[in-house]
PALUM-829964 format. One record per residue: x, y, z of N, C-alpha, C in turn. Coordinates in pm, 1 decimal. Atoms other than C-alpha are relative to their C-alpha. Layout:
# PALUM-829964
      n.X      n.Y      n.Z     ca.X     ca.Y     ca.Z      c.X      c.Y      c.Z
        X        Y        Z        X        Y        Z        X        Y        Z
...
This chain:
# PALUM-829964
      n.X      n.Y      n.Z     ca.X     ca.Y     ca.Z      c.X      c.Y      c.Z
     26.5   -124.4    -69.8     54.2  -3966.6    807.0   -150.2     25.1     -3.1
    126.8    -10.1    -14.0   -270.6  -3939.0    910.8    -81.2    183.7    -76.1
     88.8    -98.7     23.7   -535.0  -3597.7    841.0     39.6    103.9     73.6
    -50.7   -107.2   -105.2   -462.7  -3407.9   1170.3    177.7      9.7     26.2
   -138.1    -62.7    -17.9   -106.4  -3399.4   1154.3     48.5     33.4   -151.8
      8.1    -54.1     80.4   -121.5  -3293.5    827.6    -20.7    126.7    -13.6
    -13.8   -142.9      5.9   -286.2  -3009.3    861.5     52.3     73.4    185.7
   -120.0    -39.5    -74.0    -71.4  -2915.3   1135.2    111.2     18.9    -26.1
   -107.1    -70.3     66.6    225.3  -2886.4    963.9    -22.5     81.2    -80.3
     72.7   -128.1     67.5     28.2  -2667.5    706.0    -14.3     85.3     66.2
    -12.4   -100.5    -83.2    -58.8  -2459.1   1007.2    133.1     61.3     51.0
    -92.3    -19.3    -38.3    273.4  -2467.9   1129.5    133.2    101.8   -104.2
    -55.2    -28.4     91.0    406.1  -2408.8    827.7    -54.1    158.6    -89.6
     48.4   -137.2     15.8    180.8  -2108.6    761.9     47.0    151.6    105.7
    -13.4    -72.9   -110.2    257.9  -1960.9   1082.8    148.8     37.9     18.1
   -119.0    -45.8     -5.8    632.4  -1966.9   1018.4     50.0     98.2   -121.9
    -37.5   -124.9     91.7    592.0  -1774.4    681.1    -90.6    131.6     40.9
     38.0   -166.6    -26.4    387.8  -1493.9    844.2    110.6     64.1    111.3
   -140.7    -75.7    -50.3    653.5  -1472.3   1068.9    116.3     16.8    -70.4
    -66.1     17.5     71.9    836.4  -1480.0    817.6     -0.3    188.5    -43.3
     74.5   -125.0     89.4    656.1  -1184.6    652.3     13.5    103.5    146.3
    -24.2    -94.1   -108.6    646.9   -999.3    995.3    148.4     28.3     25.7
   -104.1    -56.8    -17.6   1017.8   -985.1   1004.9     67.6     72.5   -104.6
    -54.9    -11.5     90.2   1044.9   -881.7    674.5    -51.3    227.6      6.8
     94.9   -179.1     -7.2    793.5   -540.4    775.0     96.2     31.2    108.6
    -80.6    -99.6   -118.0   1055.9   -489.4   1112.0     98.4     26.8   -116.8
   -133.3    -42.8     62.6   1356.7   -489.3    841.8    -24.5     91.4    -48.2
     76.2   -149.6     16.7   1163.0   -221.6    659.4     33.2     99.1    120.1
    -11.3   -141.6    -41.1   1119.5     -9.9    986.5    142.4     34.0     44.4
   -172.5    -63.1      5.4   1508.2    -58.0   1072.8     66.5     15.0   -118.3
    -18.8    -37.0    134.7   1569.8     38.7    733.5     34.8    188.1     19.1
    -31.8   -177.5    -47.0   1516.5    435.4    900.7    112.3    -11.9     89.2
   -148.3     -1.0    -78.5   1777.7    369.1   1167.3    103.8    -19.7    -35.0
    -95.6    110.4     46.9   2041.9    152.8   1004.4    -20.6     28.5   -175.9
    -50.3    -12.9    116.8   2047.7    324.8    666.4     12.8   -108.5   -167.6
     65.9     -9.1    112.8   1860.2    137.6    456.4     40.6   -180.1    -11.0
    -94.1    147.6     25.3   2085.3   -220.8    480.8   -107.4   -134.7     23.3
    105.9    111.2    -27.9   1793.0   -386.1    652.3   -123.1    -17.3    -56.9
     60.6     42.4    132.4   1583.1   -310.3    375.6     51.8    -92.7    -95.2
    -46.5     91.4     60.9   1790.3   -513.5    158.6     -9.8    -98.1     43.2
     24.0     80.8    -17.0   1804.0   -776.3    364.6   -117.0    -93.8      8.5
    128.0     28.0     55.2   1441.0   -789.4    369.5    -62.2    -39.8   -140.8
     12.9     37.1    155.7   1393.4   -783.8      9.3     88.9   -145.9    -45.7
    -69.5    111.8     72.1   1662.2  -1086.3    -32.0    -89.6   -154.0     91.3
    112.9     87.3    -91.2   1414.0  -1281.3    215.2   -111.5    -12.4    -72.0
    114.4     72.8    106.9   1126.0  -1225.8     20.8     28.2     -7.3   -151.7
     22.8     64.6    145.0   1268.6  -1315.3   -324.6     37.2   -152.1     47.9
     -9.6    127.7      7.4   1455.4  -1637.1   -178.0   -152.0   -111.4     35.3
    108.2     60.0     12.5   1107.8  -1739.9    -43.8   -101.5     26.5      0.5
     96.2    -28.5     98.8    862.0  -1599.0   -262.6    -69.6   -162.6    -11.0
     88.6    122.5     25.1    795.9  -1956.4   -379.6    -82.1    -87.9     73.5
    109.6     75.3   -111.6    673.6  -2066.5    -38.5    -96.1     52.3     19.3
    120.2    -42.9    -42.7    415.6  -1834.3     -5.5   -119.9    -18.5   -121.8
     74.0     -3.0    167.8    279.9  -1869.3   -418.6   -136.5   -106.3     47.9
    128.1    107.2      5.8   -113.6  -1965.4   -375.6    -61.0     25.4    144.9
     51.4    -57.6   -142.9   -157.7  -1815.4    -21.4     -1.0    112.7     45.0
     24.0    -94.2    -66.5   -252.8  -1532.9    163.3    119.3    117.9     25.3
   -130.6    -52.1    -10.4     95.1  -1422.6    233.1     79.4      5.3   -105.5
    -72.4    -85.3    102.9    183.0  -1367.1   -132.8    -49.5    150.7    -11.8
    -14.5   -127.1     14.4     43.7  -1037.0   -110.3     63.7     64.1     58.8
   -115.2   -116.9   -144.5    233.9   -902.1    175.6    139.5    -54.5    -46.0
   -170.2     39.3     75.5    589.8  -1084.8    -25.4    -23.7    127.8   -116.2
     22.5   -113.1     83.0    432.4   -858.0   -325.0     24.3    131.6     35.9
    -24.1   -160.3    -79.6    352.7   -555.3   -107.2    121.6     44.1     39.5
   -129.0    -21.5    -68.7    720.8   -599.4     70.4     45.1     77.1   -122.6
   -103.8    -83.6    112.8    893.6   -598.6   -293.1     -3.5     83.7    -79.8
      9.5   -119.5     22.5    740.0   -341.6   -425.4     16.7    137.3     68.5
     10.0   -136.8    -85.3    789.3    -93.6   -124.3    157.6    -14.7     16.8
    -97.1    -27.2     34.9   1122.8   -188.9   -187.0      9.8     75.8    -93.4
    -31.2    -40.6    138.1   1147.1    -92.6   -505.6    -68.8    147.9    -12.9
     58.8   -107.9    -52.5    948.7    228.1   -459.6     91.2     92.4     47.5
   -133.7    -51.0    -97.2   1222.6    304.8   -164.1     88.0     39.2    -73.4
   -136.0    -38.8     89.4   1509.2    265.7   -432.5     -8.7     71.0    -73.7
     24.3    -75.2     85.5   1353.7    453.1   -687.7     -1.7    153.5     42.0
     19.8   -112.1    -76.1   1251.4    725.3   -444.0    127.1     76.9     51.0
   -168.8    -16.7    -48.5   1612.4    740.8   -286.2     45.0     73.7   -127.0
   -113.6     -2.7     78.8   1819.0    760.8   -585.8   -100.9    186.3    -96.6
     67.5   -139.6     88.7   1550.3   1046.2   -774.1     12.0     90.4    114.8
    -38.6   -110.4    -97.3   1603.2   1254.2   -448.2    136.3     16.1     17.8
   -140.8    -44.9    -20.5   1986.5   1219.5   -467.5     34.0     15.7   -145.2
    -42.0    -74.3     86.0   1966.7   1331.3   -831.7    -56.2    112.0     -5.4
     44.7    -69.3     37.3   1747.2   1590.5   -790.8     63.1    124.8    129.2
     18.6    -81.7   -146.2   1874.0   1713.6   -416.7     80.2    151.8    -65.6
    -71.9   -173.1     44.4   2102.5   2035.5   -584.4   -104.7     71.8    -47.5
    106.4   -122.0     47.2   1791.4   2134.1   -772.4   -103.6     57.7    109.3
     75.5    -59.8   -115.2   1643.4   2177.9   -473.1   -126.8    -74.8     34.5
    153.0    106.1     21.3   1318.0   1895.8   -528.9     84.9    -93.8    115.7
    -44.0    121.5    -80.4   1505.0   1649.6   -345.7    -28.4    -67.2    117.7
     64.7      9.2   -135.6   1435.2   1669.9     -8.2   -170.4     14.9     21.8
    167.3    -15.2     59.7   1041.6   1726.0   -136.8     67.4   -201.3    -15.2
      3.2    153.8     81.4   1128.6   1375.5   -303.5      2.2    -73.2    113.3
    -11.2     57.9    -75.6   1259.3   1242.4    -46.3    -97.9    -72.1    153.5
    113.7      6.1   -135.4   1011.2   1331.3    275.7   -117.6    -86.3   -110.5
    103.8    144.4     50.0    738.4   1152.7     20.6     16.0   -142.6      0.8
    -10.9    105.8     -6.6    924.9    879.0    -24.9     19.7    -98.3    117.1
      7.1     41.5   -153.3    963.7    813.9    324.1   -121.3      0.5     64.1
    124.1    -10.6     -9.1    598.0    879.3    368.5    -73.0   -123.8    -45.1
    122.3     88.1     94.9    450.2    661.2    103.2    115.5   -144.9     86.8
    -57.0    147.6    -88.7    744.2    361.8    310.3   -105.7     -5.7    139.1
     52.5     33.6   -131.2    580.9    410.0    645.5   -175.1      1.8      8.3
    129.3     74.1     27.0    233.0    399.3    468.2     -3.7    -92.0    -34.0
    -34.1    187.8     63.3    329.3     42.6    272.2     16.4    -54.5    180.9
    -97.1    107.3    -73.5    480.0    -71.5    602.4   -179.7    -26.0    103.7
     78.1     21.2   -137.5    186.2     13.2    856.8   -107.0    -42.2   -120.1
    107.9     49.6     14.4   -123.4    -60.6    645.5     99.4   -164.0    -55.3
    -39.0    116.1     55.1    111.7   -408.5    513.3    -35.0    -73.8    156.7
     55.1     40.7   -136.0    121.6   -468.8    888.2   -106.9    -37.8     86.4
    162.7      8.4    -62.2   -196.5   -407.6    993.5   -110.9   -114.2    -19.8
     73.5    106.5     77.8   -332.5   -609.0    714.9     47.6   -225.1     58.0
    -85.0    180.2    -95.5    -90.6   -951.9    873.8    -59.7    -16.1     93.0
     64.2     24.4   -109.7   -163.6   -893.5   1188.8   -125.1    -10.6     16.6
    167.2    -32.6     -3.6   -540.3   -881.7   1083.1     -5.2   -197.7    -80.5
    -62.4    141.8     93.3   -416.7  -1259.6    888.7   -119.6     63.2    -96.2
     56.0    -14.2    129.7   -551.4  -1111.3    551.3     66.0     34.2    -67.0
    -85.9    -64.2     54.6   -393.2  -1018.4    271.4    -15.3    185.7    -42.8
      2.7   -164.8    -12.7   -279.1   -667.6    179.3   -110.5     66.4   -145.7
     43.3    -39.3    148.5   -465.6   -534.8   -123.3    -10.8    135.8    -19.4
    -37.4   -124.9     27.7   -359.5   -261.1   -319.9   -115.1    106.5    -65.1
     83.9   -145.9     10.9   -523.0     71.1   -330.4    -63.6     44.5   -152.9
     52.7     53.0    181.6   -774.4    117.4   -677.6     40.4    118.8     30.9
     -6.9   -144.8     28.0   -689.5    447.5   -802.2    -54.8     69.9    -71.7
């Protein structure tokens, strides 16, 4: 195998995990329509291939994904223990806030081919 078709399948092969990663940010936004299912499915996408992206550009946006999962679930479940006290729906509109900030700057950052990097605080 020669040099140039080498890195052509590297390209190729890059180009199918950002699409990869780009379908993983639509499952996110049908995640608001469709009750949350296509978040999961997203998240089981980027743990099975996590290991393809390890060492490239597109592990931060697998990172960024599974943490805005995890965020989501945490956020969810503390707004459906807190919704009688009345915080809940507070909980909630944030946590739906701080998703559609992960999703669009995660996005932005792909479609820009860079990785995402998280906010110093």
């Amino acid at each position: 195998m020669n040099e140039n078709s080498t890195d052509q399948t590297d390209l190729e092969k890059s180009h199918d995990l950002k699409r990869l990663a780009a379908t993983v940010y639509l499952c996110q936004v049908l995640s608001f329509a469709f009750a949350g299912l296509p978040l999961l499915v997203g998240a089981v996408i980027n743990f099975m291939r996590r290991d393809d992206v390890r060492g490239t550009w597109l592990e931060s946006h697998f990172d960024w994904q599974i943490k805005t999962v995890w965020i989501a679930l945490a956020g969810m479940a503390l707004a459906g223990l807190t919704f009688e006290l009345g915080i809940g729906l507070f909980i909630l509109i944030a946590t739906l806030l701080l998703m559609i900030y992960r999703i669009v700057i995660g996005w932005m950052a792909l479609n820009s081919d860079r990785p995402v990097k998280e906010p110093s605080i």
